[in-house]
SERO-4910 file (N, C-alpha, C, O; in steps of 0.05 Angstrom, whole numbers):
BEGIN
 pado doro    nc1    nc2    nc3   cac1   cac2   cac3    cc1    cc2    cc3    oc1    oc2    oc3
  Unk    A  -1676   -670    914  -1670   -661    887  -1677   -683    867  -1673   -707    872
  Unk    A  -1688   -671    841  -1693   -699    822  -1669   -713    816  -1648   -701    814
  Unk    A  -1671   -736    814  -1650   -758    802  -1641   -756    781  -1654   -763    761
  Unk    A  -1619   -748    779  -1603   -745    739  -1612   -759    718  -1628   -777    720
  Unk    A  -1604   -753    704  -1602   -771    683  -1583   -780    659  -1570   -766    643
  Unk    A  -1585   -811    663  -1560   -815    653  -1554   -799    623  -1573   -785    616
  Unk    A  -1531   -799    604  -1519   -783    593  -1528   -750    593  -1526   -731    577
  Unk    A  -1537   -753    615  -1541   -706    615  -1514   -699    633  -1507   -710    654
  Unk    A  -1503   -682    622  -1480   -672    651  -1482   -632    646  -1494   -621    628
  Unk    A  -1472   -625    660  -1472   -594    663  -1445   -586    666  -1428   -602    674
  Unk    A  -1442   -564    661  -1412   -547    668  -1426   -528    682  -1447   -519    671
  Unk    A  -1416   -517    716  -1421   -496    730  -1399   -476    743  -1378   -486    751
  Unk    A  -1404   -447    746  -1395   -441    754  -1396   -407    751  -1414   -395    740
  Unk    A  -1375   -395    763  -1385   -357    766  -1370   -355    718  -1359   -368    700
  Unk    A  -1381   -332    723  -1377   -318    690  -1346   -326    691  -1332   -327    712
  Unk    A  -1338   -332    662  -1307   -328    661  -1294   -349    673  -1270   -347    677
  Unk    A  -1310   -374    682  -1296   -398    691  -1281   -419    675  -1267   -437    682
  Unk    A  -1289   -411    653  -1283   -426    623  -1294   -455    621  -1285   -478    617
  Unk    A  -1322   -441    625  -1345   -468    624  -1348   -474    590  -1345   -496    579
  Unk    A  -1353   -452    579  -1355   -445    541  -1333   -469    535  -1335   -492    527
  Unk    A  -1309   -452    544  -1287   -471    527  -1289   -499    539  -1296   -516    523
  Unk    A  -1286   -511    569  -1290   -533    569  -1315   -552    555  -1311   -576    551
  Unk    A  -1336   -542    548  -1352   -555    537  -1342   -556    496  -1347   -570    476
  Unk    A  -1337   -548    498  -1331   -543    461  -1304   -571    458  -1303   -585    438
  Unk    A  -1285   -574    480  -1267   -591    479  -1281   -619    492  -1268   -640    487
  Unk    A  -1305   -620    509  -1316   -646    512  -1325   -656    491  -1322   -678    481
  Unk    A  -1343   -629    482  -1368   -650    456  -1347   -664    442  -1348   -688    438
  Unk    A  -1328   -649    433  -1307   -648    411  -1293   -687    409  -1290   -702    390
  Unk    A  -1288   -692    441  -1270   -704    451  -1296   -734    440  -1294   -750    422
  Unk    A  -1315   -730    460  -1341   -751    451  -1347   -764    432  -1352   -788    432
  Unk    A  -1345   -740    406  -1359   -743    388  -1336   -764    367  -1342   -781    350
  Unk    A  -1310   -757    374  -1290   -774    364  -1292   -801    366  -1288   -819    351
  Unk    A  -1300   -799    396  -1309   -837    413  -1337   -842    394  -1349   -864    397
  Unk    A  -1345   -824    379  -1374   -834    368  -1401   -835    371  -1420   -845    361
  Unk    A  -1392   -809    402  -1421   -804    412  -1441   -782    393  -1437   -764    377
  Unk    A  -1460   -792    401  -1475   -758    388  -1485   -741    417  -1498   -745    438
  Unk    A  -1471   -723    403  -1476   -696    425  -1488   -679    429  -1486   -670    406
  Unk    A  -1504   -659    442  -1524   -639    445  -1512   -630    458  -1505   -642    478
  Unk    A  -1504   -602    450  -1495   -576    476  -1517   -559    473  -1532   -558    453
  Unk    A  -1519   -543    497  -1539   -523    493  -1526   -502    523  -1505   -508    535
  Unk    A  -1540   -484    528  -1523   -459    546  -1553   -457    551  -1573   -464    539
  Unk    A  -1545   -441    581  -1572   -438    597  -1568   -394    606  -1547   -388    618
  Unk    A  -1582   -379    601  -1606   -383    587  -1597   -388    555  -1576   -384    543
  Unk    A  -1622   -399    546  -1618   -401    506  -1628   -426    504  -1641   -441    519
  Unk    A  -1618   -427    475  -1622   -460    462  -1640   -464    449  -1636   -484    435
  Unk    A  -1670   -449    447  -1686   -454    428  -1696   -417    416  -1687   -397    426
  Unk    A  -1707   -418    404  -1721   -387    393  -1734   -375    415  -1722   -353    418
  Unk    A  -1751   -376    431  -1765   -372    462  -1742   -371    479  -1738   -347    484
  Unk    A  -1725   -383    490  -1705   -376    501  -1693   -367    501  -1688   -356    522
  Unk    A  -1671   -362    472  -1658   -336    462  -1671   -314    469  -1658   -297    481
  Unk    A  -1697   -310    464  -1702   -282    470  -1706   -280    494  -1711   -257    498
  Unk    A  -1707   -296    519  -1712   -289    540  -1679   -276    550  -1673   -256    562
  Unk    A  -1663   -301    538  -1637   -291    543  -1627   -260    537  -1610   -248    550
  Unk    A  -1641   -248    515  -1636   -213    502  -1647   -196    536  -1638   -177    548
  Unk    A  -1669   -212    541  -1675   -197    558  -1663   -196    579  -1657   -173    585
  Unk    A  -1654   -217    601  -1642   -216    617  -1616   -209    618  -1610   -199    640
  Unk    A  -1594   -212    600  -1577   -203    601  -1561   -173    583  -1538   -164    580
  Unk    A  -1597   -161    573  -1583   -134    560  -1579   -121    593  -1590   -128    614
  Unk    A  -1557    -95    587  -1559    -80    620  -1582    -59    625  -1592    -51    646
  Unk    A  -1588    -52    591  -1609    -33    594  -1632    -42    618  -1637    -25    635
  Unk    A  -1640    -58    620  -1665    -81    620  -1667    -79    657  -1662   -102    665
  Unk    A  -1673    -62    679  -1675    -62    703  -1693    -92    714  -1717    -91    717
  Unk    A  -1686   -102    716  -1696   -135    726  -1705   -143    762  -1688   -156    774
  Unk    A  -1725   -138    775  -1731   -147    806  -1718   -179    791  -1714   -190    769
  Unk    A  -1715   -182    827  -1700   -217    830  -1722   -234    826  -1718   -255    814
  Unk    A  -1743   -230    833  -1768   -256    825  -1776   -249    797  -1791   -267    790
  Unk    A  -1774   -231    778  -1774   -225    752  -1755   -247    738  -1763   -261    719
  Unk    A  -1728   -248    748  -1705   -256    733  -1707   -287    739  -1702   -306    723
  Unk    A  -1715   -290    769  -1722   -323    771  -1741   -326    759  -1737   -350    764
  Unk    A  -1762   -326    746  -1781   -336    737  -1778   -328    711  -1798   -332    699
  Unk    A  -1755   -316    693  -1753   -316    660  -1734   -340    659  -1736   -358    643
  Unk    A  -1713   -337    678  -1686   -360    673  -1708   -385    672  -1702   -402    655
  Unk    A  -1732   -391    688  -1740   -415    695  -1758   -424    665  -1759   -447    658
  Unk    A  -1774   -398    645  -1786   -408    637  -1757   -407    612  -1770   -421    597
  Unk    A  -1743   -404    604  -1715   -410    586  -1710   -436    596  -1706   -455    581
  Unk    A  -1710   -437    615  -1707   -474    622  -1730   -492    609  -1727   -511    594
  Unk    A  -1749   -483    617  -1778   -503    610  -1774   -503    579  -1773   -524    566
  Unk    A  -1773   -486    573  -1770   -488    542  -1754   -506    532  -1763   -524    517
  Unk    A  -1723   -505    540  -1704   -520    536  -1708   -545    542  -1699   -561    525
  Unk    A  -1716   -552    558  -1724   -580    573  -1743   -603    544  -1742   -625    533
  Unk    A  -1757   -581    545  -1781   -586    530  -1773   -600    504  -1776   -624    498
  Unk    A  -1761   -577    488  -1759   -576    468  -1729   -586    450  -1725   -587    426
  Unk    A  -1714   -592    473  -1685   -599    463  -1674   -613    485  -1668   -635    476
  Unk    A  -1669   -614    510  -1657   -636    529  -1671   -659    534  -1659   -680    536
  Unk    A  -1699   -658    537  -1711   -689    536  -1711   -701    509  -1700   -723    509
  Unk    A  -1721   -694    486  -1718   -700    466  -1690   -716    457  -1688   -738    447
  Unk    A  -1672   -700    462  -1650   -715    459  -1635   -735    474  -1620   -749    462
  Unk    A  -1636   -738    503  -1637   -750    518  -1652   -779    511  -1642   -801    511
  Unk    A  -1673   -775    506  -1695   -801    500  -1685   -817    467  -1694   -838    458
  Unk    A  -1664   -801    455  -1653   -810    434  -1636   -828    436  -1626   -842    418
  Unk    A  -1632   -828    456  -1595   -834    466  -1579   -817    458  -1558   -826    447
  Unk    A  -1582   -795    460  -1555   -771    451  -1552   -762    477  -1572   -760    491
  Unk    A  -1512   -754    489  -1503   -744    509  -1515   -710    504  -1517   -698    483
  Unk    A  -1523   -698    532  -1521   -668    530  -1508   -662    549  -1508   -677    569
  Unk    A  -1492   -638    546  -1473   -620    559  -1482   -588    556  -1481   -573    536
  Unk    A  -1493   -584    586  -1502   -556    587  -1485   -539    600  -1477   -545    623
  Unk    A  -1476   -515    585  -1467   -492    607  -1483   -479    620  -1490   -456    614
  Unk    A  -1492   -495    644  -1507   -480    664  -1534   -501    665  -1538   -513    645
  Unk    A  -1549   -505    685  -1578   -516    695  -1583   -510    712  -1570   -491    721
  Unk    A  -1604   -519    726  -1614   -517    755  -1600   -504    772  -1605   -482    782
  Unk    A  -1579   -521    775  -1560   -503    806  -1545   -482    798  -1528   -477    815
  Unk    A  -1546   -463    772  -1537   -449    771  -1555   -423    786  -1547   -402    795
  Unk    A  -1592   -438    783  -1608   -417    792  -1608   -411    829  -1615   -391    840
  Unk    A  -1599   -434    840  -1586   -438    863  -1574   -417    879  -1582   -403    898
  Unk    A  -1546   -421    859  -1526   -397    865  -1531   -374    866  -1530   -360    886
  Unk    A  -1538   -362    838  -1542   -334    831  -1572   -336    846  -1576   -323    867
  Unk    A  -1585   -346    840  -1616   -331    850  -1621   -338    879  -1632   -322    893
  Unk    A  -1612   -362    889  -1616   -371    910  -1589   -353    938  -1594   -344    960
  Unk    A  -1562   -356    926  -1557   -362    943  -1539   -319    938  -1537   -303    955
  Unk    A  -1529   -317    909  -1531   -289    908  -1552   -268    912  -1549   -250    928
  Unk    A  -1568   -270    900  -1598   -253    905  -1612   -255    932  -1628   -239    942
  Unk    A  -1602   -283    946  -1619   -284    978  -1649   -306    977  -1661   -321    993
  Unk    A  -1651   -301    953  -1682   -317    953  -1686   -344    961  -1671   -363    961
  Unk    A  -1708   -341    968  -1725   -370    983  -1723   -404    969  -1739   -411    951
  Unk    A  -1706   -417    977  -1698   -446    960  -1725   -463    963  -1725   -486    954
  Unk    A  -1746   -453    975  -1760   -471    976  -1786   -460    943  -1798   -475    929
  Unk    A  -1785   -442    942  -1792   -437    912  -1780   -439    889  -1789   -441    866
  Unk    A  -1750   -438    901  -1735   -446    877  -1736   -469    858  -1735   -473    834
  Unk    A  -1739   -484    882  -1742   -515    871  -1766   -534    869  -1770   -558    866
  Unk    A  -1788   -500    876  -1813   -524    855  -1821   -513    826  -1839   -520    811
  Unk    A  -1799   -491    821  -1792   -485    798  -1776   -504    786  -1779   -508    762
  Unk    A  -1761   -515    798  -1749   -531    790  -1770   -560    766  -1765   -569    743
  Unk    A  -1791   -563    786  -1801   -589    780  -1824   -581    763  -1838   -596    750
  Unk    A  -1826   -552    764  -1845   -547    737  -1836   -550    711  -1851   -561    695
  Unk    A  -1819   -545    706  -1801   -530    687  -1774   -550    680  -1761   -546    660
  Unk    A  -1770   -569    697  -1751   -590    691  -1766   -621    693  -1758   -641    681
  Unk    A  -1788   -621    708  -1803   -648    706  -1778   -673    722  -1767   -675    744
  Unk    A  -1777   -688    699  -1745   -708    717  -1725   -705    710  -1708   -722    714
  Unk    A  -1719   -683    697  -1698   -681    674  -1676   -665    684  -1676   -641    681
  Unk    A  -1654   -679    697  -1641   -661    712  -1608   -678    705  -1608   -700    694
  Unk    A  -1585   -666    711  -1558   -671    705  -1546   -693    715  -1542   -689    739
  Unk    A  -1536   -726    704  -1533   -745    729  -1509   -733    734  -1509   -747    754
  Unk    A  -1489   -721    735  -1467   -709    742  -1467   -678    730  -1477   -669    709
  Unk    A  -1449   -663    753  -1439   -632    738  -1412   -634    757  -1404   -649    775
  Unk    A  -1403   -609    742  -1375   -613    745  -1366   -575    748  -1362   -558    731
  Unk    A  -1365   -573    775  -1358   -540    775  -1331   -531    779  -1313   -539    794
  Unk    A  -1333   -508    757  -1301   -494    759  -1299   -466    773  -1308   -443    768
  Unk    A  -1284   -480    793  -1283   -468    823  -1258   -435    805  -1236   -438    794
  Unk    A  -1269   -415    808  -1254   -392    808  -1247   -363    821  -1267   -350    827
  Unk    A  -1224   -354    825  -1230   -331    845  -1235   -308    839  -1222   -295    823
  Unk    A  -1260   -296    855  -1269   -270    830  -1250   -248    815  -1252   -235    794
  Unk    A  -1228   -250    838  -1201   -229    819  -1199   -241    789  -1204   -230    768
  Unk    A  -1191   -262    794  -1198   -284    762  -1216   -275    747  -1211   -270    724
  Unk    A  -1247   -271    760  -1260   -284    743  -1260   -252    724  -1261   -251    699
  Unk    A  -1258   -231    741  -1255   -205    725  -1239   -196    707  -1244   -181    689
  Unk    A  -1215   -207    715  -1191   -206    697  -1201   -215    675  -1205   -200    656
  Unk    A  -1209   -249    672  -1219   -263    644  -1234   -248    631  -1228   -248    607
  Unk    A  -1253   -234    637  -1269   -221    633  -1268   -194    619  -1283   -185    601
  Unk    A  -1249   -183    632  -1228   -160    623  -1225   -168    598  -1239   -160    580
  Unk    A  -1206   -184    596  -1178   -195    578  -1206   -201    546  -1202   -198    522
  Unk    A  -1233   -212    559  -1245   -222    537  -1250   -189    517  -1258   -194    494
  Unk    A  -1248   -167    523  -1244   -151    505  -1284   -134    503  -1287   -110    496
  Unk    A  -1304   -150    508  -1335   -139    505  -1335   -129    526  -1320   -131    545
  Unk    A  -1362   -113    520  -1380   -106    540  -1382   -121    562  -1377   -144    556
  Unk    A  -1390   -116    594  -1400   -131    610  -1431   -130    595  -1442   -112    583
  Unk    A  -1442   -160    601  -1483   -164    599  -1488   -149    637  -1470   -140    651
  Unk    A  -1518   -152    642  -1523   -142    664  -1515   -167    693  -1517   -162    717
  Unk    A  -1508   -192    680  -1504   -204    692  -1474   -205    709  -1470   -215    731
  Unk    A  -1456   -195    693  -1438   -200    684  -1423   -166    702  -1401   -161    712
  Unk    A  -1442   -152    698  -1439   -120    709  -1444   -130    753  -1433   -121    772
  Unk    A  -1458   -144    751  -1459   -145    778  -1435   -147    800  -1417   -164    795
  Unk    A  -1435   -128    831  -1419   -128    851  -1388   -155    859  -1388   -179    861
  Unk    A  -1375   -143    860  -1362   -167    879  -1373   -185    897  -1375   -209    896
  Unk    A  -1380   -167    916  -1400   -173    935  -1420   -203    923  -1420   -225    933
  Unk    A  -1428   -199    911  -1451   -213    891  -1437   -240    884  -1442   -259    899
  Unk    A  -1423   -242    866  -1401   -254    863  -1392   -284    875  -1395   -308    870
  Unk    A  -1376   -260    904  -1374   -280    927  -1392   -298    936  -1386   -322    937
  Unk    A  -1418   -288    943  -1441   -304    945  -1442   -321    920  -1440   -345    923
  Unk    A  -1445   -313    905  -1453   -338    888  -1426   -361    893  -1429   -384    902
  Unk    A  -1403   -351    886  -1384   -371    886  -1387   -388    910  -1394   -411    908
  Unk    A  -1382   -375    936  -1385   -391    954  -1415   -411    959  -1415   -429    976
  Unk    A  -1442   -405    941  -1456   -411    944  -1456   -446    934  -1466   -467    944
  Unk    A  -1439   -439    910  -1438   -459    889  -1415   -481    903  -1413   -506    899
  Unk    A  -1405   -471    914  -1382   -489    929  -1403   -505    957  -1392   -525    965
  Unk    A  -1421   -501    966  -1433   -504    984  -1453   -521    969  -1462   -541    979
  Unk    A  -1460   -513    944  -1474   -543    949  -1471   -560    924  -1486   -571    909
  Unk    A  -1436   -556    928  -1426   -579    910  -1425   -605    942  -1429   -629    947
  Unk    A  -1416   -580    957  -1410   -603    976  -1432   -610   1002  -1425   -619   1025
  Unk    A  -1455   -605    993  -1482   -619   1009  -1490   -635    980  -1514   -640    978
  Unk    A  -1478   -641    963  -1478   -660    934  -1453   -663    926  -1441   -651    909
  Unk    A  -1444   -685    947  -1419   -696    936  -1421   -713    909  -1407   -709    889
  Unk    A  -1439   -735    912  -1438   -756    897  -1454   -742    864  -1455   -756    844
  Unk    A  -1465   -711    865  -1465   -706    833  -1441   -681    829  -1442   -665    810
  Unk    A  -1429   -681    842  -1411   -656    832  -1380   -670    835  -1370   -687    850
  Unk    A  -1371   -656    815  -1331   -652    817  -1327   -625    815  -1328   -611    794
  Unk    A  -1321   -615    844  -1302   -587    836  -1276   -588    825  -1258   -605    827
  Unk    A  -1276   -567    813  -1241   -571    791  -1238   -537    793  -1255   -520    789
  Unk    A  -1209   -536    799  -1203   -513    800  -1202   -498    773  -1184   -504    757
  Unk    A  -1216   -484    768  -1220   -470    741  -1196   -452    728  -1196   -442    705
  Unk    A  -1176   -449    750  -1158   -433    737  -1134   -443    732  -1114   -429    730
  Unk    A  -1133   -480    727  -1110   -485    717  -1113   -492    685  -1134   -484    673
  Unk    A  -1095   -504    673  -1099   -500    638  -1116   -509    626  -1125   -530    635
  Unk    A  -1131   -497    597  -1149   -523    601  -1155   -551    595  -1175   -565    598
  Unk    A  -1124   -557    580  -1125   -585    584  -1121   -603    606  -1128   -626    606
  Unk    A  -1113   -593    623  -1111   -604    658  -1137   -603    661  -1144   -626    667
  Unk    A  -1158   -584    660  -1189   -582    667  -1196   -609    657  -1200   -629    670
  Unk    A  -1199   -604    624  -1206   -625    603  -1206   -658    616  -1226   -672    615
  Unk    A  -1180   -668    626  -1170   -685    631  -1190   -694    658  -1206   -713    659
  Unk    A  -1184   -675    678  -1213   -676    709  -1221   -684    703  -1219   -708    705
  Unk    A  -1246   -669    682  -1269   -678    674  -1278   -696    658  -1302   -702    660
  Unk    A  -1258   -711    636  -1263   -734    628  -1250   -754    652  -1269   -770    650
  Unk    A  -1242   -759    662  -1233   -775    685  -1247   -785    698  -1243   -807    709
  Unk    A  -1277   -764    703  -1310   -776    719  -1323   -776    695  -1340   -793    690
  Unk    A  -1319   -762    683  -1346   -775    662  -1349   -793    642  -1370   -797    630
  Unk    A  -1321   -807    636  -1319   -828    622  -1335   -846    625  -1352   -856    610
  Unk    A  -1325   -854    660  -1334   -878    674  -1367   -884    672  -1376   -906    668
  Unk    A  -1387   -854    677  -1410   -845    679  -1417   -851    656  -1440   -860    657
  Unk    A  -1406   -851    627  -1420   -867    608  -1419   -886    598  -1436   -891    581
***
């Protein structure tokens, strides 16, 4: 896997983990210490990516699995491109909801597909530019539906997908937090989220 980089970190995890809110209370927390911050969400983040994002996640939109891996990948390249290295090379911290191993989970390890294409997508499309730490919020899909519920919208098509599905991903994501100990902290996603908050500055202080 490429080698991180220092101030990039990621938030991972299934829909409804309260990756959104923990990131809005990191930048928040940072920017007090005087950092300058870059958030960005995966898919999105630049004009090209947004719309890739309309596409993948309207439900109208019937998507094959090597279709959806190769739009999420070029929403990455873009992003990479045009807003995470850039700022990175500034000295500004970024905090992504979602990167690489989120394509892992869902595409790799929910959808079934082949990791060994995954990840020379990876190196097209990310070059060296990868997370020196992420930090996943471990949740149980009864959870993650409920949240989800409770948030009051539409399901996206992502978001519409099986239990079944789900599981795989979650368990996927747990699996290779832990064949990558030394870049991941799992944190249980369903305690408050200042308890989360707290986890997660706890490793990533030190990391900057």
């Amino acid at each position: 896997m490429i080698q991180g980089r220092p101030g990039f970190f990621s938030l991972e995890g299934v829909d409804g983990s309260g990756k959104t809110t923990q990131l809005a209370l990191l930048a928040d927390r940072l920017r007090t210490m005087g950092r300058e911050v870059v958030t960005v969400r995966e898919p999105g983040g630049t004009p090209v990516s947004d719309k890739i994002r309309q596409l993948i996640l309207s439900p109208e939109n019937p998507i094959v699995p090597s279709a959806e891996l190769l739009l999420f990948s070029a929403a990455r390249a873009q992003l990479v491109a045009q807003v995470i290295q850039p700022a990175l090379e500034a000295g500004k911290v970024v905090l992504a909801d979602r990167f690489g191993w989120s394509t892992l989970a869902y595409q790799g390890y929910g959808r079934g597909m082949d990791f060994g294409p995954i990840r020379e997508l990876f190196r097209i499309a990310c070059g060296d530019v990868w997370p020196l730490h992420s930090f996943l919020l471990d949740l149980p899909i009864h959870s993650m539906r409920d949240r989800l519920a409770a948030g009051g919208r539409p399901a996206d098509r992502m978001e519409s997908e099986s239990a079944p599905f789900f599981e795989r991903v979650r368990l996927g994501y747990l699996s290779i937090a832990a064949e990558n100990p030394d870049r991941f902290t799992v944190i249980d996603g369903g305690q408050a989220a200042e308890t989360v908050q707290q986890a997660i500055l706890s490793k990533l202080l030190p990391l900057l």
